[in-house]
C-alpha positions in Angstrom: -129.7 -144.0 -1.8 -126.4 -142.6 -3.0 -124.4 -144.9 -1.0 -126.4 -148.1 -2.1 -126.2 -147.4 -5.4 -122.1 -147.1 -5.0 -122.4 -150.2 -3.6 -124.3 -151.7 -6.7 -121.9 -150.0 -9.0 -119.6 -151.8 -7.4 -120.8 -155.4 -7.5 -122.0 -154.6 -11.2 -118.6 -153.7 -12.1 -117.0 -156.6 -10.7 -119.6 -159.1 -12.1 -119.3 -157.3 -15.1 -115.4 -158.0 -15.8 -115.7 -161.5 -14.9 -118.3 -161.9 -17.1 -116.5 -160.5 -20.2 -113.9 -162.3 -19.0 -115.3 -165.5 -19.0 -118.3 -165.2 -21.3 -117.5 -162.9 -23.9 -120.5 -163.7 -26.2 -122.3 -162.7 -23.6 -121.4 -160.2 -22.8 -121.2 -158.2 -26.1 -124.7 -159.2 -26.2 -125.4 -157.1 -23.1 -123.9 -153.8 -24.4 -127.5 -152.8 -25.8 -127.8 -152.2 -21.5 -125.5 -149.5 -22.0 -126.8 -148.0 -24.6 -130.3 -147.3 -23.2 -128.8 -145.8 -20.3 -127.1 -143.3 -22.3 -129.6 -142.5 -24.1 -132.1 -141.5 -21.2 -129.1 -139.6 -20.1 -128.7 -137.7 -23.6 -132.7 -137.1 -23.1 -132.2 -135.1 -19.8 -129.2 -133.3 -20.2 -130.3 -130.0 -22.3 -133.5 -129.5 -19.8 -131.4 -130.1 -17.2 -128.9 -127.7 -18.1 -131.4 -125.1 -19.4 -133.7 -124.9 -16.3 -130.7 -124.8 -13.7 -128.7 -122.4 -15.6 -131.4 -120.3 -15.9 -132.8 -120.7 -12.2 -129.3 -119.8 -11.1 -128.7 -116.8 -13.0 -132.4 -115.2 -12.3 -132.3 -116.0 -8.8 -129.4 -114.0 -8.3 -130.1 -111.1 -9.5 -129.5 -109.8 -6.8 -125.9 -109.8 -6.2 -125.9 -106.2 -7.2 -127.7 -105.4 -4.2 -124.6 -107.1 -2.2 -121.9 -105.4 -4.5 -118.4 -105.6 -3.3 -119.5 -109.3 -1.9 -120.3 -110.4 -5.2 -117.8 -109.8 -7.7 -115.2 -110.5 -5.2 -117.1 -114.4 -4.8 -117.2 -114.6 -8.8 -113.6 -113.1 -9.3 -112.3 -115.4 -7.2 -113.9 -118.6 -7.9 -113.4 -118.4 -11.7 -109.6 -117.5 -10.9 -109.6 -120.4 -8.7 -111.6 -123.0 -11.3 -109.3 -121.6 -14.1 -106.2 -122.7 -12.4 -107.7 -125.9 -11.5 -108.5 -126.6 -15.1 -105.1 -126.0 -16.2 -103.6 -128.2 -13.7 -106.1 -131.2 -15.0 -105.1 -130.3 -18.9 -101.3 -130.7 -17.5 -101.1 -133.8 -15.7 -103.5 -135.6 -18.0 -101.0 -134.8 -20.9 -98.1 -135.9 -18.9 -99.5 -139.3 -17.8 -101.5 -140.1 -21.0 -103.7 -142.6 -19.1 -106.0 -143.3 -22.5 -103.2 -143.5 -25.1 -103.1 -147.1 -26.3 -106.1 -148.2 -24.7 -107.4 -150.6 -27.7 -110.9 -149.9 -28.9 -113.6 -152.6 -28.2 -114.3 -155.8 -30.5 -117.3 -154.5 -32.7 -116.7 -150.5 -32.8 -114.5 -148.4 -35.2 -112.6 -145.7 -33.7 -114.4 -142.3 -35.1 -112.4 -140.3 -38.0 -109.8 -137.7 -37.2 -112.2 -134.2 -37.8 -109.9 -131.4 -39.1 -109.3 -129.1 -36.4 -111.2 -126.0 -36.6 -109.7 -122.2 -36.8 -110.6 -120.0 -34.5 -113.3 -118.6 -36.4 -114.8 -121.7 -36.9 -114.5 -122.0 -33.3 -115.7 -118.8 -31.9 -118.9 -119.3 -34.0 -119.5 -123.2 -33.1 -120.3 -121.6 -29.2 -123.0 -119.9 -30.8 -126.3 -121.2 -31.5 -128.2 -120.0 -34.8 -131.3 -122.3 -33.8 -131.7 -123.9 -30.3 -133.6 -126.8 -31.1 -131.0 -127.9 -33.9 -128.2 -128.0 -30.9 -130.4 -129.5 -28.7 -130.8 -132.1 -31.3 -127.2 -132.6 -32.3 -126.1 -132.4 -28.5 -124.5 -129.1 -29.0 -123.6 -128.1 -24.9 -121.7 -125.5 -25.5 -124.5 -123.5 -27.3 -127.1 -124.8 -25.1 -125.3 -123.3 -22.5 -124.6 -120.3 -24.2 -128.4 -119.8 -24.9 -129.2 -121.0 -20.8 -127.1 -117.9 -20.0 -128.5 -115.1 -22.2 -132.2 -116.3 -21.4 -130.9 -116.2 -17.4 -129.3 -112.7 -17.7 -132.2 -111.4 -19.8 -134.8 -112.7 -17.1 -133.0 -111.7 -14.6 -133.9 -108.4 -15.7 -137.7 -108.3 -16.2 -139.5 -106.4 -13.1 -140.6 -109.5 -10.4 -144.1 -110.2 -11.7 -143.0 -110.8 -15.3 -140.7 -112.7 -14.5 -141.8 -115.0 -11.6 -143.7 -117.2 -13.5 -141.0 -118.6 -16.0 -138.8 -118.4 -12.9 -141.3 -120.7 -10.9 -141.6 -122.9 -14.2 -137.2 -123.2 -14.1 -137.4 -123.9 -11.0 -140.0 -126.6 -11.1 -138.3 -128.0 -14.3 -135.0 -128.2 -12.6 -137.1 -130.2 -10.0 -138.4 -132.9 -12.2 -134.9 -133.3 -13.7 -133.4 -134.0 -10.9 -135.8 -136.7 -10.1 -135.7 -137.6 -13.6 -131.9 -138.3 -13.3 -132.1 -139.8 -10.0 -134.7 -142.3 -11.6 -132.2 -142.5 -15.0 -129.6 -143.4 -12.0 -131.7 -146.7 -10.7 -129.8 -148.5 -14.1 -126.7 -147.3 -13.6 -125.7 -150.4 -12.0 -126.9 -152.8 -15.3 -125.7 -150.0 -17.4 -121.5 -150.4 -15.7 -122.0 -153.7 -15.6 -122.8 -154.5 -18.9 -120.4 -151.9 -20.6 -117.4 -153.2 -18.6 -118.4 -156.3 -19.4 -118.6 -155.7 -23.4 -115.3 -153.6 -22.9 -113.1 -156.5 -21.5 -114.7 -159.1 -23.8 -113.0 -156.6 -26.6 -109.8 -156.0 -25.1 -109.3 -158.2 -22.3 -107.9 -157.2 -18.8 -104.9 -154.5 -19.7 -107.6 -152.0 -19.1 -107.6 -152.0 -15.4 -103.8 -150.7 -16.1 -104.9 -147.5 -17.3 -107.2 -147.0 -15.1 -105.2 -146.9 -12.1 -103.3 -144.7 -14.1 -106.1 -142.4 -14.2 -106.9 -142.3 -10.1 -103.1 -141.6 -9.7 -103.5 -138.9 -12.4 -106.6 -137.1 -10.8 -105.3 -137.0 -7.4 -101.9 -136.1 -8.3 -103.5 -132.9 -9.7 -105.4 -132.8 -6.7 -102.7 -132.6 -4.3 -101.0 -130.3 -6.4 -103.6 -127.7 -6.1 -103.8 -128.1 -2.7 -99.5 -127.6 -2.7 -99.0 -124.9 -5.4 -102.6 -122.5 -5.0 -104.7 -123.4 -1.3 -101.6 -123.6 0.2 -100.5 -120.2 -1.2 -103.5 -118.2 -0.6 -103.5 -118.8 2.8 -100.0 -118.0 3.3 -101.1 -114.8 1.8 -104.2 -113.9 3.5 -102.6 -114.9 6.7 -105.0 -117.7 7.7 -103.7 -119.4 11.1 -103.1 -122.8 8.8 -103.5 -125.5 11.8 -106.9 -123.9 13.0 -108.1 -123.9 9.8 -107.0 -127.5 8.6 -108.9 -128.4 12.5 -111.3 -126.8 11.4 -112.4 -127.9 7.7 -111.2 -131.7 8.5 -114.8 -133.0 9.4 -116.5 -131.4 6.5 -114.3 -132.3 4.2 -113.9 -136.1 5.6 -117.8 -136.0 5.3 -118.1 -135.0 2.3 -114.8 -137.2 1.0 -116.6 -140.5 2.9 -120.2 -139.8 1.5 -119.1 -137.8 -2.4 -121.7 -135.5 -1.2 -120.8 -131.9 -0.9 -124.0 -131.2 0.2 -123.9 -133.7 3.1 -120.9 -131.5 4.2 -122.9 -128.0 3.5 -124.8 -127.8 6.8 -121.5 -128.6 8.5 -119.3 -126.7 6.6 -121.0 -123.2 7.5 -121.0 -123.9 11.5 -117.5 -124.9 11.7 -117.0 -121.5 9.2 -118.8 -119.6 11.9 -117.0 -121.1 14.4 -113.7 -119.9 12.9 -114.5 -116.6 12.8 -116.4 -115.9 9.6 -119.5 -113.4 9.8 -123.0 -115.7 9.4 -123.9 -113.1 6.3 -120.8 -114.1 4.3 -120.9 -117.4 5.4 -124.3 -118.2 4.3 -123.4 -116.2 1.0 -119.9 -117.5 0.1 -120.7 -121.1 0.4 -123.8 -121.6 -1.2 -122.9 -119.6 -4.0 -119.2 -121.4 -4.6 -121.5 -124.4 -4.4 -122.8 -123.4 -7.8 -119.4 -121.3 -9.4 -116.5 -122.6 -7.6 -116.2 -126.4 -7.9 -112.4 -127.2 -8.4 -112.4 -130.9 -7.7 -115.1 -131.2 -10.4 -113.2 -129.1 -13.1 -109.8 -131.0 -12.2 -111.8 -134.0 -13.0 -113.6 -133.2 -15.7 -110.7 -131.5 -17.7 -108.9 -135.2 -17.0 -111.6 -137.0 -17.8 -112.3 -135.6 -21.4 -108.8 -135.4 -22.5 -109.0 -139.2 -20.9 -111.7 -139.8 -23.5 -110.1 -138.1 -26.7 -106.9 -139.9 -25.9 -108.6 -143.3 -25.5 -110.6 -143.2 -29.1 -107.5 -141.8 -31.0 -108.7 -138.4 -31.7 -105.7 -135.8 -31.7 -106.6 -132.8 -30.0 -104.8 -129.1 -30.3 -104.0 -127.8 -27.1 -106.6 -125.1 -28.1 -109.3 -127.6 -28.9 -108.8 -129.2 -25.1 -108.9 -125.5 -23.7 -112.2 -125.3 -26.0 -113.4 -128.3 -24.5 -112.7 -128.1 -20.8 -113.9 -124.8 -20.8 -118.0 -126.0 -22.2 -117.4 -128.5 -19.5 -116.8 -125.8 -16.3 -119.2 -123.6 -17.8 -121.8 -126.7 -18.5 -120.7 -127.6 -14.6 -121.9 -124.3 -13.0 -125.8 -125.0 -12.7 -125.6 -128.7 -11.5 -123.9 -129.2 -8.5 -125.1 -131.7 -6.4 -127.2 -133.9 -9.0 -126.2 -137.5 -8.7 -123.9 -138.2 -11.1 -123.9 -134.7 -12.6 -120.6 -134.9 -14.3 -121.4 -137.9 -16.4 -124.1 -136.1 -17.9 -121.9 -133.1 -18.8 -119.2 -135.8 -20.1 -122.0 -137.2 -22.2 -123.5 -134.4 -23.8 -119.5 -133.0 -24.3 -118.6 -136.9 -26.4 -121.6 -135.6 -28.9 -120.1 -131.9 -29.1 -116.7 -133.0 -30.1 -117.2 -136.3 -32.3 -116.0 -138.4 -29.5 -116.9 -142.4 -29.1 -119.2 -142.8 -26.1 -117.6 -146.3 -24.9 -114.8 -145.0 -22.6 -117.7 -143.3 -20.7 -118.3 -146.2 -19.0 -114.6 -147.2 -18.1 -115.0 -143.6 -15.8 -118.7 -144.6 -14.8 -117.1 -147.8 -13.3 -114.7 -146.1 -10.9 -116.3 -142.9 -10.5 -117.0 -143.1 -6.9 -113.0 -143.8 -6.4 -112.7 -140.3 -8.3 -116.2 -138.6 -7.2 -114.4 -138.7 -3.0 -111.6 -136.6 -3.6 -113.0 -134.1 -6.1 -116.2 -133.5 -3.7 -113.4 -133.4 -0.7 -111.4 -130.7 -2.7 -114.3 -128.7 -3.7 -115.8 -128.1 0.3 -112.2 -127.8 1.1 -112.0 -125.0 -1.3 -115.6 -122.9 -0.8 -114.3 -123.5 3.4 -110.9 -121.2 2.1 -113.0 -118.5 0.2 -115.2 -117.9 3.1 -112.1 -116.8 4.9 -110.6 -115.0 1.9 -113.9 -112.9 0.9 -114.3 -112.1 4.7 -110.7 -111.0 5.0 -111.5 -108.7 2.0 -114.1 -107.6 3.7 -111.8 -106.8 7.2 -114.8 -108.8 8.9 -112.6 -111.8 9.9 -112.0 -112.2 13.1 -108.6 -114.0 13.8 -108.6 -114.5 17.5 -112.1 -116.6 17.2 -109.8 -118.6 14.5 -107.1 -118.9 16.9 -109.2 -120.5 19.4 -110.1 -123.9 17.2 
């Protein structure tokens, strides 16, 4: 299904610039298309981060039990994920892909907000009533909330807590069927907003966005170069094993923009290299959840990306603010279809942002979805190694051997 709806993205997008080429009544008659689709996706996004949050953090309560394992794994992955972010902030300020991209025919650019101090700031991340942010699309305190409920259930003897972990977990369920369903008019949805958005400003927009794919896999690259590449120089990982080794579960999981295509694959070649099944089957599933750095690269681009495209001037301390709602708003929702759109959405509402350039990244996201899933497998692959290294249980000449 995942593939097939690429595919119809792709044909929507198309149809959709010639038609707002060609028929530009028309097509701002179709942005209303648009609009419902982002408004079923506004509907899911606080259960959907609520019940996975919340699952996540219950169910492991139990990386005390593994200790040394498990802080290692967290300490590492948000290092990792805060490096990545930084990188994203960087080269989207140095390429300015949205600056001077002109706003569409019909819609007024939204008024420069006065930046916020820092107290302001520190208590906008907390929530005084849930159902108010939930309403005003407040992510960061929905978040916020999702984490102290996890932490605090996560605490609760077993039989207390099972059943609101069983109710989580069954909620998490339904949304992800709920956005999979939401996903069926994503096609009509690209279609018609591209179509609207070149009726407004005519063609010059496929300009930035190829500005934008060379920005995101310019930062890419340059995590690879300037942090992979260093940590295993450091933790003495045989480099041309390991690249043999990682190269068909990251190529799966670059073809298909599914990490967890590449999951099952991922942990036998890991095995193979020389990594002990117990960390394997640790490491991996849990820097499936904590350690995305494809995902934060792109979603630290992509909201700058936005802000820049509606005019709103941003302090470099804002866009931290920002960047980090979306990692933390990321943890809980790997592997949903389109996850990151719906964390993009629910961010536009946080920060007073116009929703239109949503779309622009809708229409080429599976051109940016390949090489941020391909980054991310090809990072949990390199912590494997690391966490088993730290944990003297790697064994080198089993490496050597690939």
């Amino acid at each position: 299904m995942h593939r097939k709806l690429g595919t119809w993205i792709w044909i929507s997008l198309i149809l959709g610039i010639q038609i707002g080429f060609d028929f530009p009544e028309i097509a701002h008659s179709m942005h209303v298309l648009s609009l419902v689709f982002l408004r079923l996706i506004k509907t899911l996004l606080a259960p959907l981060l609520f019940s996975t949050l919340v699952y996540g953090i219950a169910s492991h309560s139990d990386l005390k039990q593994v200790g040394r394992m498990g802080w290692k794994s967290i300490l590492y992955f948000e290092i990792l994920t805060t490096f990545a972010l930084l990188i994203g902030v960087v080269c989207i300020n140095i390429s300015q892909a949205g600056h001077g991209i002109p706003t569409p025919v019909k819609m007024e650019k939204s008024e420069i907000t006065k930046p916020m101090g820092w107290e302001d700031t520190v208590l906008h991340i907390f929530p005084e009533n849930i159902a108010k942010s939930i309403a005003e699309g407040q992510i960061l305190q929905v978040v916020v909330f999702s984490i102290f409920f996890g932490i605090g259930l996560a605490q609760l003897p077993l039989p207390i807590k099972k059943p609101m972990l069983e109710f989580s977990h069954s909620l998490s369920e339904v949304m992800f069927r709920f956005t999979g369903l939401v996903m069926y008019l994503a096609p009509l949805a690209v279609g018609s907003a591209i179509a609207y958005t070149v009726a407004g400003m005519g063609l010059d927009i496929l300009n930035h966005l190829l500005v934008l794919v060379v920005t995101l896999y310019t930062a890419l690259f340059l995590f690879i170069l300037l942090i992979l590449l260093p940590i295993i120089y450091l933790y003495k990982i045989p480099i041309f094993p390991f690249i043999r080794t990682v190269s068909e579960p990251v190529s799966l999981a670059f073809a298909t923009a599914s990490s967890e295509a590449a999951l099952p694959k991922a942990m036998t070649a890991m095995e193979k290299f020389g990594v002990p099944r117990h960390i394997v089957s640790f490491v991996l599933p849990t820097g499936y959840s904590f350690n995305l750095e494809g995902s934060t690269i792109y979603l630290a681009i992509a909201s700058i990306f936005i802000a820049q495209a509606t005019g709103k001037s941003l302090s470099l301390n804002q866009e931290l603010v920002m960047v980090l709602t979306l990692m933390l708003a990321s943890k809980g929702v790997a592997g949903i279809p389109r996850a990151s759109f719906a964390i993009l959405t629910g961010m536009t509402a946080s920060f007073g942002l116009e929703t239109w350039p949503l779309f622009i990244l809708f229409g080429i996201d599976g051109i940016l979805d390949m090489g941020r899933t391909g980054l991310s497998v090809l990072g949990n692959c390199l912590a494997t190694v690391v966490i088993a290294r730290s944990e003297k249980e790697f064994d080198r000449e089993m490496a050597l051997k690939n």
